[in-house]
N, C-alpha and C positions, 0 to 999 in steps of 0.2 A: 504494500500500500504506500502510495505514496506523500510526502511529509502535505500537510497544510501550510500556509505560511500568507502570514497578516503584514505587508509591507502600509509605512505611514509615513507620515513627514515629520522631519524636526528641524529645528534651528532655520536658516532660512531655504535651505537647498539641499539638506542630506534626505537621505531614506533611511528609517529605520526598519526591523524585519524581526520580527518574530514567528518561529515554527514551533509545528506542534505534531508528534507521533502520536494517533488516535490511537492505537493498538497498545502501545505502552504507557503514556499518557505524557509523554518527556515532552519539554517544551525547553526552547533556549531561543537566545539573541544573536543576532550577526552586529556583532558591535554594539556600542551605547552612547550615541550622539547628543543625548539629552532626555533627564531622566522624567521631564513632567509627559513628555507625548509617548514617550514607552509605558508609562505605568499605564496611561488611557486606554494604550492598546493592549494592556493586561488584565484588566476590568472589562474592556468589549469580549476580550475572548475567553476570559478564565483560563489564561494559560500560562501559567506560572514558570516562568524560567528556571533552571537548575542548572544552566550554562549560557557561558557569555562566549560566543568564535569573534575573539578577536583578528582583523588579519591588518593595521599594521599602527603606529604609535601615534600618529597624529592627533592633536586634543579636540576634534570634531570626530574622533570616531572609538575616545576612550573616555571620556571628560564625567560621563554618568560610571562609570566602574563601580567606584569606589561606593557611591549613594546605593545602586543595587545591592551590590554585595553583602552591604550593613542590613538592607530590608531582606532579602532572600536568603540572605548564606548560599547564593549560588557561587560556581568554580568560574574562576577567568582564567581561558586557553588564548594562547597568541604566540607568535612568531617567536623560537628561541634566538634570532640574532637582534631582536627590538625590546628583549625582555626587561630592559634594566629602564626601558621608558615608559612602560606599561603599566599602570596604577591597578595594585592588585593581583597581579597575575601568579596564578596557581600553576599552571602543567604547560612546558613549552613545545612547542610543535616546526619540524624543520620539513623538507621535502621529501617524499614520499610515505610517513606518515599515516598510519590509518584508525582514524577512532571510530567510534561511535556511537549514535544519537536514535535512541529505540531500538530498533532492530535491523536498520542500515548503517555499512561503513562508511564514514566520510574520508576520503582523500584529500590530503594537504599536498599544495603546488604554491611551490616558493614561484611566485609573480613579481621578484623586487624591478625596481625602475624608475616609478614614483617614489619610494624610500626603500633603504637598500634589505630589507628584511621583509616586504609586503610578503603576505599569503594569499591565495584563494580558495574556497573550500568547494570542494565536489562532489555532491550529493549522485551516485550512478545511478541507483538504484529507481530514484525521482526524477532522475536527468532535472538535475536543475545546479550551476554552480554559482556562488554570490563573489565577485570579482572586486567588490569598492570601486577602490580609484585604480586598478589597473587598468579595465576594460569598460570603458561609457560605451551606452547607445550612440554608433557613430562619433564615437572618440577615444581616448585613450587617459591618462594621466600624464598630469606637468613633470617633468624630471628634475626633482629636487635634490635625488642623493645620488643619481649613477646618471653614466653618460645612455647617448640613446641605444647602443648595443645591446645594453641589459634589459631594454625595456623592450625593444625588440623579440632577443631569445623567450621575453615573457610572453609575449603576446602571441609567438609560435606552441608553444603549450599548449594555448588555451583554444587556438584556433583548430587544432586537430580533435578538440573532444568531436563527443556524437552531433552534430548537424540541428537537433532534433533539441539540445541541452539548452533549457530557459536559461538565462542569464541574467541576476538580478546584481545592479550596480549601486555604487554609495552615491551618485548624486543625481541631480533631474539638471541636467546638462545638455539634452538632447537638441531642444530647440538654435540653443545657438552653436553647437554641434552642425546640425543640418546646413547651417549657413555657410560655413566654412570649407562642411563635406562639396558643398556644390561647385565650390572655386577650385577644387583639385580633382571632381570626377564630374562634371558637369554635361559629360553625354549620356550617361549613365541612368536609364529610364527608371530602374527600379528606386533608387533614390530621390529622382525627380517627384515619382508618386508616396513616397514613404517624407517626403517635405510636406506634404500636402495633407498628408494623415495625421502628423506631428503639429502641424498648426491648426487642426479640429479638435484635435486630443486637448491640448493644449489652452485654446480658446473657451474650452466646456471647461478649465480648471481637474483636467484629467494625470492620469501619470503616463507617460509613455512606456515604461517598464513590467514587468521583464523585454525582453528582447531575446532573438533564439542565436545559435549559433552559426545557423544560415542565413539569416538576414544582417548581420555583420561583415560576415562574408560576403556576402551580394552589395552591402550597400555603405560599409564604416572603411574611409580611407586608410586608414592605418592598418587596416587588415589588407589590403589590396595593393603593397606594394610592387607584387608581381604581373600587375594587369595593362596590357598596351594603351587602352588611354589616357590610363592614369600617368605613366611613360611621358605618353607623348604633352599633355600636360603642364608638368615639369620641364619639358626639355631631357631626361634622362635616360634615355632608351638604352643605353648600354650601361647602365650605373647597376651595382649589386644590391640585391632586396635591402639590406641593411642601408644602403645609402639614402635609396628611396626613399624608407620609411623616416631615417633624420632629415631629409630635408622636409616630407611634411611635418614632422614636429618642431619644425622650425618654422616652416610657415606659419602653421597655425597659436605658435607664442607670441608672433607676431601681429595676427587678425586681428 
C-alpha cells in the first residue's frame, strides 16, 4: 500500500509534507520548515509524526526540529556529512542507506550541490521521492556549497529512477521556473503547454506539485542537457553534458 502524504505550505514558499503508513499507523515529516503550519497539518490529519527525514541543514528546512521534538519525542534523521548543523539530530544517514517507514524501505541518495551533504529520500515501493532543493519542478537548486559538477552527478541519480516516480520538492518555485525554462528550450511544445497549466494552477492559488519523473524529463532544462535544441540554444552543440548543464545554471542565476 502505498504511503498517504499531506503536502502544505509554510513560511513564504517552502512545502511542508507529512506521510502517513495506514497499515502500520507510522506517520513522519520531510523536514520542518515551520512549526505552526505542521502542527495544523497534524490536527487535519491525526497523524502524529514519530520521525523527522531531514535531507539537508539549511534553517528553512530545520528551524521547527527542535519545537517538535520537545512536543512528540519524535527521532530527527538527516545527512551524516551536515550532522553537526542539524538541531537535534538522532540517526545519521549517508548514500545508499536503507531504513524504514511502516513496512516500506526508504532509500537514501546523497543529492549534494545545493549544500554539500543534501539527501533525497526514495520511497520505491510508493514511487514517490521528496528531493527539496535539489530537484524543483523545472529547476534545480542554487549552488551554494559545490561547484556545478556535483550538482550535476546529483541530478543524474535522480533522473534515472522509474519515469512513473512522483516527485515532491521543498519549494513552489515553479512559476518562475517556467519563465526561464522557456528562454533555454523555447521550441519545446510540451513545456510551452505545461507554462500554460502552471499559470491556471497557479492563478486558482493551486500547488503545482508533485511532478513525475517524466515530465522533468520532457520539460525541466537542467535535466535536458543532452537535447539538440536545447544545444542549439546555447550555442553549445559540441560542449559535454556537464558543461551544458553549468552554463544553464549560470544562466538562470543570472535571470
Amino acid at each position: 500500500m502505498a504511503i498517504e502524504i499531506e503536502q502544505f505550505m509554510c513560511l513564504s514558499d517552502n512545502f511542508g509534507v507529512l506521510i502517513h503508513d495506514r497499515e502500520s499507523g507510522e506517520s513522519a515529516l520531510i523536514d520542518a520548515p515551520e512549526e505552526g503550519p505542521i502542527l495544523k497539518a497534524i490536527e487535519k490529519t491525526g497523524w502524529k509524526p514519530s520521525t523527522i527525514f531531514i535531507t539537508h541543514h539549511h534553517t528553512d528546512h530545520v528551524q521547527a526540529n527542535l519545537a517538535l521534538k520537545e512536543k512528540f519525542g519524535l527521532k530527527i534523521v538527516g545527512p551524516k556529512a551536515e550532522a553537526s548543523k542539524i538541531p537535534g539530530i538522532d540517526e545519521t544517514v549517508a548514500e545508499g542507506d536503507i531504513l524504514h517507514f511502516g513496512g516500506e524501505p526508504v532509500h537514501v541518495i546523497e543529492t549534494p550541490g545545493h549544500t554539500a551533504g543534501h539527501v533525497s529520500y526514495h520511497f520505491p515501493q510508493s514511487g514517490v521521492v521528496f528531493t527539496a532543493d535539489t530537484l524543483f519542478a523545472l529547476g534545480c537548486g542554487r549552488l551554494f556549497e559545490c561547484p556545478p559538477e556535483t550538482m550535476f552527478a546529483s541530478l543524474k541519480k535522480l533522473a534515472v529512477l522509474p519515469v512513473t516516480t512522483r516527485v515532491y520538492c521543498g519549494h513552489e518555485y515553479t512559476e518562475a521556473n517556467v519563465r526561464f525554462a522557456l528562454t533555454v528550450d523555447p521550441e519545446n511544445s510540451a513545456l510551452v503547454a505545461r507554462a500554460e497549466e502552471i499559470r491556471k494552477l497557479r492563478a486558482e492559488g493551486k500547488p503545482t506539485l508533485p511532478t513525475t519523473i517524466e515530465r522533468e524529463l520532457d520539460t525541466n532544462p537542467f535535466l535536458r542537457w543532452h537535447d539538440a535544441s536545447v544545444r542549439n540554444t546555447l550555442g553549445m552543440q559540441q560542449a559535454s553534458d556537464a558543461e551544458v548543464f553549468a552554463e544553464i545554471r549560470k544562466r538562470k542565476d543570472n535571470f
